[in-house]
N, C-alpha and C positions, 0 to 999 in steps of 0.2 A: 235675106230676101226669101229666101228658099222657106225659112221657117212659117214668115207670113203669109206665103203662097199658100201652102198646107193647112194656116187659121182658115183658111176661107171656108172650106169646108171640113173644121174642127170643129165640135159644138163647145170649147171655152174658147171663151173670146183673147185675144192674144193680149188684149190690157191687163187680165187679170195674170198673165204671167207679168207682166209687168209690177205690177203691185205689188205681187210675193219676192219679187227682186228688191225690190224699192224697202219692202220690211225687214229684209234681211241684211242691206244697208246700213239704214236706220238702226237696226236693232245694234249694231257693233258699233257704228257710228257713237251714237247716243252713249252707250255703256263705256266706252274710254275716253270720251271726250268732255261730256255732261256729267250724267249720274255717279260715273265713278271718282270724281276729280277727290270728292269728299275721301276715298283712302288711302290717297296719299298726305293729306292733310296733315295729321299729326306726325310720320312718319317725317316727315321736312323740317316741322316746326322743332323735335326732338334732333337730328342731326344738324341743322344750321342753327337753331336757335332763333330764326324766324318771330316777329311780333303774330298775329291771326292778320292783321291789316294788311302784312305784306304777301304773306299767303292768298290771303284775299283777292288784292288785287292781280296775282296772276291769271285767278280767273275771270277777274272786270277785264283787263287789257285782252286777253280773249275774248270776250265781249264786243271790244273798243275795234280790237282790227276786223272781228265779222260783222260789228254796228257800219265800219265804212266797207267791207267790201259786200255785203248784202243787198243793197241796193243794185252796185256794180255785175252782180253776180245773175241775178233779176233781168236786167239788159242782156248779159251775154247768153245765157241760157235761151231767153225769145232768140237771139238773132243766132246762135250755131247748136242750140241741141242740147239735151240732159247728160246723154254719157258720154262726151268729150270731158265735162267738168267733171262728171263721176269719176273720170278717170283718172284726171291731173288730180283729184283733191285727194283718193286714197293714197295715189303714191304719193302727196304730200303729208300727209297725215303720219304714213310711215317713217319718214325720214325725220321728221320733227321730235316721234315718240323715243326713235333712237337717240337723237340727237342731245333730246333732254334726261335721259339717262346717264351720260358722263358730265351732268353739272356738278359745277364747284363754287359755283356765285351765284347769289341773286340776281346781278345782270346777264348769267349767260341763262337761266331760270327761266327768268322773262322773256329771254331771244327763242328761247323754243317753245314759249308758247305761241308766241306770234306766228311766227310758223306754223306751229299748227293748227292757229287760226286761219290763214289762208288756206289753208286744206281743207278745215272744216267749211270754208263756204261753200267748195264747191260740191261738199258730198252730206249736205244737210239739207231743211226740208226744203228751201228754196228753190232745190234741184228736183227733189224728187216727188214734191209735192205739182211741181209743174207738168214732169212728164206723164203722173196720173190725169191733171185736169187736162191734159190735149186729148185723153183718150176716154173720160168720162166727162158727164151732164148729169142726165137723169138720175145716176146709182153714183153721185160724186161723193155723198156724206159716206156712203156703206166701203168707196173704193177709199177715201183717204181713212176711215173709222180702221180697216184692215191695216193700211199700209201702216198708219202711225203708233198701231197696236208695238209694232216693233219698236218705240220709244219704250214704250212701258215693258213690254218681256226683257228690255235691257237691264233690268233688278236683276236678273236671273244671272247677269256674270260678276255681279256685285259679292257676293260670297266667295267667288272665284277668284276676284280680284285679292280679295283680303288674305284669301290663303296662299295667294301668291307672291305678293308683299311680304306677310308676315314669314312663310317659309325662304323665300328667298332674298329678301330686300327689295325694295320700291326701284333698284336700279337695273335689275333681272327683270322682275314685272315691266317694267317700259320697254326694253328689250321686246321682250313676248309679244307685248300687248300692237307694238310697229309692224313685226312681219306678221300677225296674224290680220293685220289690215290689209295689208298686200294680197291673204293668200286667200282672204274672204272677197274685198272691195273690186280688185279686178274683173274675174270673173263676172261676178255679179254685174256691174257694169256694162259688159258685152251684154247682156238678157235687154235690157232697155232700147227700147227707139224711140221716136218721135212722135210727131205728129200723124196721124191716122190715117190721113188723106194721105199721102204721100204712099200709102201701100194699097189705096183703094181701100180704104174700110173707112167704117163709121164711128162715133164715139157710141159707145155702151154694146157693140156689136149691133147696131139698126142694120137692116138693110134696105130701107127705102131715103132717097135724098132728102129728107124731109129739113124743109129751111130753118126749122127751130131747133133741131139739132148739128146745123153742120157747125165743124170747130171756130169757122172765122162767119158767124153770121151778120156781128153786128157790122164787121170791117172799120170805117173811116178815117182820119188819118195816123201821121204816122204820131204816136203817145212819145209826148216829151217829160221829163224828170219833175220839170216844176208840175205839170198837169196833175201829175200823180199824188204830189204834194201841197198840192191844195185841192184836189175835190174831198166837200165837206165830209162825206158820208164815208170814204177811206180815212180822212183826217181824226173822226172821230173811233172809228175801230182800231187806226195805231196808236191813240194815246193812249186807247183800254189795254191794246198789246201791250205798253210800255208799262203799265201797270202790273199788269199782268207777270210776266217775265222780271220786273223786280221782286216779287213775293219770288216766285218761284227760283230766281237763283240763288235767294238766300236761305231758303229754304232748305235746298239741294244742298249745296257746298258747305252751308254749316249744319246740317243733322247729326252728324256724325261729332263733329265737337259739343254743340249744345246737350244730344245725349250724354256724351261722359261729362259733362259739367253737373250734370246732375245726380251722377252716382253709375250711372250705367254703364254696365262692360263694355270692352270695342265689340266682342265679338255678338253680343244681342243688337248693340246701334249697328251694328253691318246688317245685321239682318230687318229692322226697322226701314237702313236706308236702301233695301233691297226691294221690300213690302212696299215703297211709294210708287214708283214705275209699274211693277206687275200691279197692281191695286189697277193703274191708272188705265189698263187696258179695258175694265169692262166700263168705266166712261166712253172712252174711244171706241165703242163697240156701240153703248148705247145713244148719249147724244148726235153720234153721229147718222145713227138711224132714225131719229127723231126730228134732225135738221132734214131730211128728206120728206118729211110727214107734213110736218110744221111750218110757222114762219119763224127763221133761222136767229134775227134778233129775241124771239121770248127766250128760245132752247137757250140761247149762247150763254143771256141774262138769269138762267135757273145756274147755269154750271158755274158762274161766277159766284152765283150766291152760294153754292155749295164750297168751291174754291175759299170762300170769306169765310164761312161757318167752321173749315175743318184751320184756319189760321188762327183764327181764335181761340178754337181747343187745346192748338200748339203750348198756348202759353198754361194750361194749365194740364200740361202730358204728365206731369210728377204723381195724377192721380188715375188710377187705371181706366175711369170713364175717358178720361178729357184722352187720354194714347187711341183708344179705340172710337174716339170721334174724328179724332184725327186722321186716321186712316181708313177711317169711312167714309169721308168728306172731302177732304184735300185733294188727292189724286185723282176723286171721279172727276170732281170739278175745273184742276189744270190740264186734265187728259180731254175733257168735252169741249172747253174752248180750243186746245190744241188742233183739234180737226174743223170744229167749227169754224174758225176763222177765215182757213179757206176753202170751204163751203160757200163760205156770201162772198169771197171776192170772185167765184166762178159763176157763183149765180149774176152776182150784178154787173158784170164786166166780160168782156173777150176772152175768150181762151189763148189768144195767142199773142195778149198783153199780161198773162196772168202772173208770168215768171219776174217781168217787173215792179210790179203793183207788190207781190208778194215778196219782193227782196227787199223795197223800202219798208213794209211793215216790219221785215226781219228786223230793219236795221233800228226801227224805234221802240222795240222787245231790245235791240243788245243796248241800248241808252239804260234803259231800264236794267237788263244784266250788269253794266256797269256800276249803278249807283247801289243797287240791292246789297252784294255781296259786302261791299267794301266798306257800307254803313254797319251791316250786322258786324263785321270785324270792330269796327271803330268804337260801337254801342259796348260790344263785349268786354275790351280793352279797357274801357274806361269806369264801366260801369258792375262789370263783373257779371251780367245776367243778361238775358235777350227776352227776358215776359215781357218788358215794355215795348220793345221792338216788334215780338207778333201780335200785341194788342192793335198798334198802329196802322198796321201792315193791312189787320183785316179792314181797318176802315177805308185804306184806299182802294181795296176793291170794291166797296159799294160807290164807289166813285166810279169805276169800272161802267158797272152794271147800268150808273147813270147815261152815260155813253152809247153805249150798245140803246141803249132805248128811245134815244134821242136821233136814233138813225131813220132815216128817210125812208118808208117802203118803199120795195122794192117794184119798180113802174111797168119792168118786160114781165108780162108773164113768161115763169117756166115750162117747159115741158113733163108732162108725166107718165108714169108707168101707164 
C-alpha cells in the first residue's frame, strides 16, 4: 500500500511497474514452458526411444490440462486477483520441473507435464494479461505490446538452454530450470496488484473520474460461461485463436527437429529456434501500437496475413530466401495477433470480465495446441517430411483472417489520447 501511496505523486504510473513485472514473468515463463519444450525434444526421443507423436503429445496434454483449466483460470483471476495465481502457478511450475526430471517412463512424463500445466495457468498470459487491462484502456496495445515483448525475449534463454542440456543432461537442466522459477516468479509476483480503483487511482494514470475511462464502466450483470461462449464477435476471435495457436505450436515444438531433418546442426536450429521469439518482439511492439491507432480487426487481419506468409516460406526454408522470409514473417505476425487479441477483448468488453472472456479464448488456442503438435508428429512419422503440413497450415490461417473480419465493429466508442 505504502508503495501506491507514493505512485500518486510519482510521475510513472504504478501500472507500468506492473507491466515490467508481468514481462519478466512472461519472459521465464514462456522460455521453459513454451519456446523451450523443443530442446528437450531430441534428447528424450534418443534416451527413451520415444516415437515424435508421443513427444508430441506431451506438449498437446499440456495444451489439454491449460485448454480446461484456462477458462477456469479466467473466472478465478476476475473474482480473487492476479498474483494470488501468479503465486500458486510459479511454485507450481517449480515443482513439476523437478519432478520431471527423475523420469523413467512415459507415464510419469506425462504426470509432470500436467503439472506443470496447472502451474502454467496460473502464471500465463490469462493472468498477467488481465492485471495489465484492469490498469490500462487508452495505452492497452503499447502496455500489453511491452509486457508480451517478454514472450519473445524468451529466445534469449533458448541457447542457454541447449548448453545446458548438452553440458549437463536434460535432467540437471530441469533441476535448474524449477528453482530458477522459484527465485524469479515469487518475487516478481509481490510487484503486481489489482485493480486500480481499490488504491484510488485510474487506469492509464488519468486523474480526472472520467466515466469512459473507469475500470467497471459498462458494469451489468453478473457474466456467466455460456454468455461468453456464445457471443458471436468472441466466438469468431477464438476460433481464429484456435487457428492460430495450432500453427504456432507446431511450429514451436517441432523447429528444432524439422531443422535437423533437413541437414541442420542442433546447434544453428537452437539458434533459429531462439531467432523466432526475439524476431517476435518488434511485432509486439509494433502491431500493438497500431491496434491503438487503428481499427484492431484490420491490424489483427494484416498480422495474420504476415503469420500465413512466413508458414508458407517454412516449407521451402531449405532455400536461403524461403529461411529469411520465414523469419521475417512468421514471428512478426504470431507476436502482433499475440497482443492484439487482447486489445479487442478490452476494447469491446469490461475490464473486470476480461480475465474470463480471456481464459476461454485461452482455452480454444490450447484446442488448437492440442491438435497442431501432435498432427505435425503423426505427418512426420508417417510420411517422413512436414512441407506438406506448412503448406496447409498456411491456408488455415487465411481462414483466420476470414474471421477476424467478419467481426462486428466495434459500437462503444473508445477513449483517446
Amino acid at each position: 500500500m505504502e508503495v501506491l501511496n507514493r505512485n500518486r505523486q510519482a510521475k510513472i504510473f504504478y501500472g507500468w511497474w506492473i507491466v515490467g513485472a508481468c514481462f519478466f514473468i512472461a519472459f521465464y515463463v514462456s522460455s521453459v514452458i513454451f519456446f523451450g519444450f523443443t530442446v528437450f525434444f531430441e534428447p528424450l526421443v534418443q534416451e527413451f526411444g520415444w516415437s515424435y507423436t508421443q513427444v508430441s503429445f506431451a506438449s498437446s496434454l499440456r495444451g489439454l490440462e491449460m485448454g480446461i483449466l484456462s477458462p477456469v483460470v479466467g473466472f478465478l483471476v476476475d473474482r480473487f486477483g492476479s498474483r494470488k495465481l501468479l503465486l500458486a502457478g510459479t511454485i507450481t511450475v517449480g515443482i513439476g520441473f523437478i519432478l520431471m526430471s527423475t523420469t523413467q517412463s512415459l507415464f510419469m512424463f506425462y504426470a509432470s507435464m500436467v503439472l506443470i500445466a496447472f502451474g502454467g495457468g496460473g502464471c500465463t498470459s490469462v493472468v498477467t494479461m488481465t492485471a495489465i487491462a484492469q490498469w490500462f484502456r487508452r495505452n492497452i496495445g503499447k502496455a500489453l505490446g511491452i509486457m508480451s515483448a517478454g514472450f519473445g525475449a524468451s529466445g534469449l534463454m533458448l541457447p542457454l538452454m541447449v548448453w545446458l542440456v548438452d553440458a549437463f543432461g536434460w535432467r540437471t537442466a530441469m533441476v535448474t530450470l524449477g528453482l530458477g522459477m522459484w527465485l524469479f516468479g515469487i518475487p516478481l509476483a509481490f510487484v503486481v496488484r489489482d485493480s486500480p480503483d481499490r488504491y484510488g487511482l485510474l487506469p492509464d494514470g488519468d486523474v480526472s473520474a472520467d466515466s469512459s475511462v473507469l475500470p467497471n464502466a459498462q458494469g451489468g450483470p453478473v457474466l456467466k460461461l455460456w454468455d461468453v461462449l456464445t457471443e458471436k464477435n468472441l466466438l469468431r476471435l477464438n476460433l481464429s485463436e484456435l487457428l492460430r495457436f495450432m500453427v504456432l505450436a507446431a511450429v514451436i515444438i517441432h523447429i528444432m527437429p524439422f531443422l535437423s531433418s533437413i541437414g541442420m546442426p542442433r546447434s544453428s536450429a537452437g539458434f533459429i529456434a531462439a531467432a523466432i521469439p526475439l524476431i517476435s518482439i518488434g511485432g509486439r511492439f509494433i502491431f500493438g501500437w497500431l491496434g491503438d491507432m487503428y481499427d484492431k480487426r484490420y491490424v489483427t487481419s494484416v498480422a495474420f496475413c504476415s503469420m500465413a506468409f512466413g508458414t508458407l516460406a517454412l516449407a521451402f526454408i531449405h532455400m536461403n530466401l524461403g529461411l529469411f522470409l520465414f523469419l521475417l514473417f512468421f514471428p512478426a505476425g504470431f507476436g502482433g495477433v499475440a497482443v492484439l487479441r487482447g486489445t479487442i477483448i478490452r476494447e469491446y468488453y469490461d475490464a473486470h470480465t476480461f480475465g474470463r472472456r480471456m481464459g476461454v479464448q485461452m482455452g480454444f488456442g490450447a484446442v488448437g495446441g492440442i491438435i497442431g503438435p501432435t498432427l505435425a508428429g503423426w505427418v512426420f512419422d508417417v510420411f517422413g517430411t512436414y512441407q506438406c503440413l506448412w503448406i496447409s497450415f498456411s491456408g488455415l490461417l487465411i481462414i483466420a483472417i476470414a474471421l477476424v473480419l467478419n467481426m462486428r465493429p466495434h459500437a462503444r466508442p473508445a477513449s483517446h489520447d
